[in-house]
C-alpha positions as CSV (number, residue, x, y, z in Angstrom):
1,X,55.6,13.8,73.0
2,X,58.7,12.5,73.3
3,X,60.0,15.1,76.4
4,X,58.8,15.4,79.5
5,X,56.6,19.0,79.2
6,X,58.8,20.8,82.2
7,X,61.7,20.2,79.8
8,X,59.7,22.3,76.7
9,X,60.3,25.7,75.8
10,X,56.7,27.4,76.5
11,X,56.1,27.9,72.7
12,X,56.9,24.4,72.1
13,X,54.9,23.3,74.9
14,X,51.6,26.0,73.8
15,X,52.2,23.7,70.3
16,X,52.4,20.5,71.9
17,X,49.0,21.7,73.4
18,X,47.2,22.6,70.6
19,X,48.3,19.6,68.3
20,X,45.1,17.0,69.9
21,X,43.9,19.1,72.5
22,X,40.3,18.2,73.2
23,X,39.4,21.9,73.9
24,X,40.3,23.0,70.5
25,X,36.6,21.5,69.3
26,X,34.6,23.8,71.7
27,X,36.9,26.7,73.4
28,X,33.6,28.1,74.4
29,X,33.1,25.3,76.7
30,X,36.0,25.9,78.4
31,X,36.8,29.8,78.6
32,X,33.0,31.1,78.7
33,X,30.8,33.0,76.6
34,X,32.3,36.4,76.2
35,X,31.5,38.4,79.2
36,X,30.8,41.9,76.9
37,X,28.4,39.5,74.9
38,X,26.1,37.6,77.3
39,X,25.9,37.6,81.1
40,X,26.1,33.5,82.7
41,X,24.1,32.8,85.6
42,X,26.6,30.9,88.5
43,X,25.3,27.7,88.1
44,X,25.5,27.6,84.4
45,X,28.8,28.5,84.9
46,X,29.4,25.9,87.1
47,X,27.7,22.8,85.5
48,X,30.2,24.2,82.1
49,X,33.3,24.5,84.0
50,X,31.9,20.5,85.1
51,X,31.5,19.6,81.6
52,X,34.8,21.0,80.7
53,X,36.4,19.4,83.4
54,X,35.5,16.0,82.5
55,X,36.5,16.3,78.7
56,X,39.8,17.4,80.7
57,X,39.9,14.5,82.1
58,X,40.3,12.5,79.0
59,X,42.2,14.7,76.8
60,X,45.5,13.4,75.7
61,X,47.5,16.7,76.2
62,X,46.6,17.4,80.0
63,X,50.3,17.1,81.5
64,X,51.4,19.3,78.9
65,X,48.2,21.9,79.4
66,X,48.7,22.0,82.9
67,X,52.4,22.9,82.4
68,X,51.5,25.6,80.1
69,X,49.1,27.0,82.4
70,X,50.8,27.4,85.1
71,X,53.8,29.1,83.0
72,X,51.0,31.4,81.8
73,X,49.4,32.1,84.4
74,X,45.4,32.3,82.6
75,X,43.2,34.5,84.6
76,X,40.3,32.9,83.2
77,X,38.9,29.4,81.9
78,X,39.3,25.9,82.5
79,X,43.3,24.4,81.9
80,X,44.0,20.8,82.1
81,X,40.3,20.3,84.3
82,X,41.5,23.0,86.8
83,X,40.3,26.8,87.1
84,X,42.4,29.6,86.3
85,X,42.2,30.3,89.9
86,X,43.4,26.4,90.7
87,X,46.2,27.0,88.5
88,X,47.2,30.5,90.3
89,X,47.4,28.3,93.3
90,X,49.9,25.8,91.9
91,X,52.0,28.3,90.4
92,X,51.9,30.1,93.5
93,X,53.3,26.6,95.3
94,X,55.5,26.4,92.4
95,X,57.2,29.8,92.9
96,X,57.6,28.9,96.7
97,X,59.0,25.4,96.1
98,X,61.4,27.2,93.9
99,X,62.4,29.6,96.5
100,X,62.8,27.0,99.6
101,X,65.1,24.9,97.4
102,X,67.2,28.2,97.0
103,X,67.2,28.6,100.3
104,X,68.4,24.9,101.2
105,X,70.9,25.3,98.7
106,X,72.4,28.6,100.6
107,X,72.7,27.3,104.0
108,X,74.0,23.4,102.7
């Protein structure tokens, strides 16, 4: 990757995410079984979203995953070692950043 990933257009940064994503060899891993399929008991739950978080941890697309997910907005899984829900929360921040710099801008 050459760019930073806030510079990529969001389908060049969802291919700059699947070309050596680690998730890619076990997507199960990281979104969940399939809820109409199979119920998963909290704590299994938990200990995957652990396991998935440490393969996040050394996968050579994070930067770029986590961009991604918070333009996307998942409501579900595990993106760049964080939950959806972690991600709603940074996007959240994101969105507010945005808005206090417009406001700086309007009274300097």
């Amino acid at each position: 990757m050459n760019e930073h990933p806030s510079r990529l257009s969001t389908p060049d940064l969802r291919d700059e995410c699947l070309d050596g994503a680690q998730c890619l060899f076990d997507a199960e891993l990281h979104d969940g079984p399939d809820p109409e399929d199979r119920f998963e008991h909290p704590d299994a739950r938990a200990a995957r979203e652990d396991v998935a978080k440490d393969i996040c941890a050394t996968c050579p697309v994070q930067v770029a995953c986590l961009e991604y997910a918070i333009r996307t907005k998942p409501t579900s899984g595990i993106w760049a070692g964080l939950t959806a829900k972690d991600v709603a929360q940074l996007h959240a921040l994101r969105v507010e950043r945005a808005r206090l710099g417009d406001a700086y801008e309007e009274v300097a």
